[in-house]
C-alpha positions as CSV (number, residue, x, y, z in Angstrom):
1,X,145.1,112.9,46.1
2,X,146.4,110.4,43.3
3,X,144.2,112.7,40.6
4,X,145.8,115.8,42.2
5,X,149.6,114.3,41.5
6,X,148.9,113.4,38.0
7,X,147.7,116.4,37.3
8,X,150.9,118.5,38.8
9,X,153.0,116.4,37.2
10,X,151.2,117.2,33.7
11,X,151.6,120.9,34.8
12,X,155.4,120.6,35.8
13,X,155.9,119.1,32.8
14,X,154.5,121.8,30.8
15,X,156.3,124.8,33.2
16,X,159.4,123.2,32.0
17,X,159.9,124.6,28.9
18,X,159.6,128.5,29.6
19,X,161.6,128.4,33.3
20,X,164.7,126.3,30.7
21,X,164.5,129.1,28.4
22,X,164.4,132.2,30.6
23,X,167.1,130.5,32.8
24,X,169.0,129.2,29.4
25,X,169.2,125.6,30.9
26,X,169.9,123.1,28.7
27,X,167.0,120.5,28.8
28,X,164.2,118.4,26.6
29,X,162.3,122.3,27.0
30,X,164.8,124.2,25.7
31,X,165.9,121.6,22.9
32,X,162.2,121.8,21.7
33,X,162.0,125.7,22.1
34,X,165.2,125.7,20.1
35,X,164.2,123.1,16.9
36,X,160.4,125.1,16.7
37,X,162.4,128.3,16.2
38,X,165.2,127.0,13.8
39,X,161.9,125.2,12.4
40,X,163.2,121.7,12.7
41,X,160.2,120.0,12.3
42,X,160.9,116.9,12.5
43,X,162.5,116.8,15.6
44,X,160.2,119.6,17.1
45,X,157.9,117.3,17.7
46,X,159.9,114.3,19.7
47,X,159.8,116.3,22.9
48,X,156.7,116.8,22.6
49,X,155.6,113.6,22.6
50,X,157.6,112.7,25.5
51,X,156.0,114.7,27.3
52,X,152.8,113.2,25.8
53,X,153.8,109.9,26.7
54,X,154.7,110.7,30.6
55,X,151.3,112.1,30.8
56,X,149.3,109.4,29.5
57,X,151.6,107.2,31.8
58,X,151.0,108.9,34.4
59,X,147.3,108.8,34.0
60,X,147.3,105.3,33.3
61,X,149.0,104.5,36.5
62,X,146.7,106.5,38.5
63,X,143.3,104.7,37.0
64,X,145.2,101.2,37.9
65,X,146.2,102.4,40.9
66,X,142.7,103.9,42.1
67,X,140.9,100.9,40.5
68,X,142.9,98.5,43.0
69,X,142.4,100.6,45.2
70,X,138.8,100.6,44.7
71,X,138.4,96.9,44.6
72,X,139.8,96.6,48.0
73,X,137.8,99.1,49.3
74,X,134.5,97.2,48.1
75,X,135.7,93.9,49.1
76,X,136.4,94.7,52.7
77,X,132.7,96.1,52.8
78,X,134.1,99.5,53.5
């Protein structure tokens, strides 16, 4: 189940930018569809890594949290 979040989140992450620019709502997608087309790049790529950094978060928390999780389980003799 915890794999299964991460991963949605990933893909919500990465829906967000067309559903901001079809919709035009202002948000960290749009902001980066706007700076690649006025080819901005150096602030193209800032949203971008956001979103890389909420990812690898996200994935990080997930191996913690199923490591614990894990550990328990073995201690307990489950």
């Amino acid at each position: 189940m915890l794999a299964w979040l991460v991963a949605t989140a990933g893909l919500a992450i990465a829906a967000m930018v067309p559903i901001e620019v079809i919709c035009d709502v202002p948000g960290l997608g749009q902001l980066a569809w706007k700076a690649a087309l006025a080819r901005r790049s150096a602030f193209a790529g800032r949203p971008d890594l956001l979103v890389a950094m909420v990812i690898q978060l996200s994935n990080s928390a997930a191996a913690l949290v199923s490591g614990r999780l894990r550990g328990i389980r073995e201690a307990s003799g489950a």
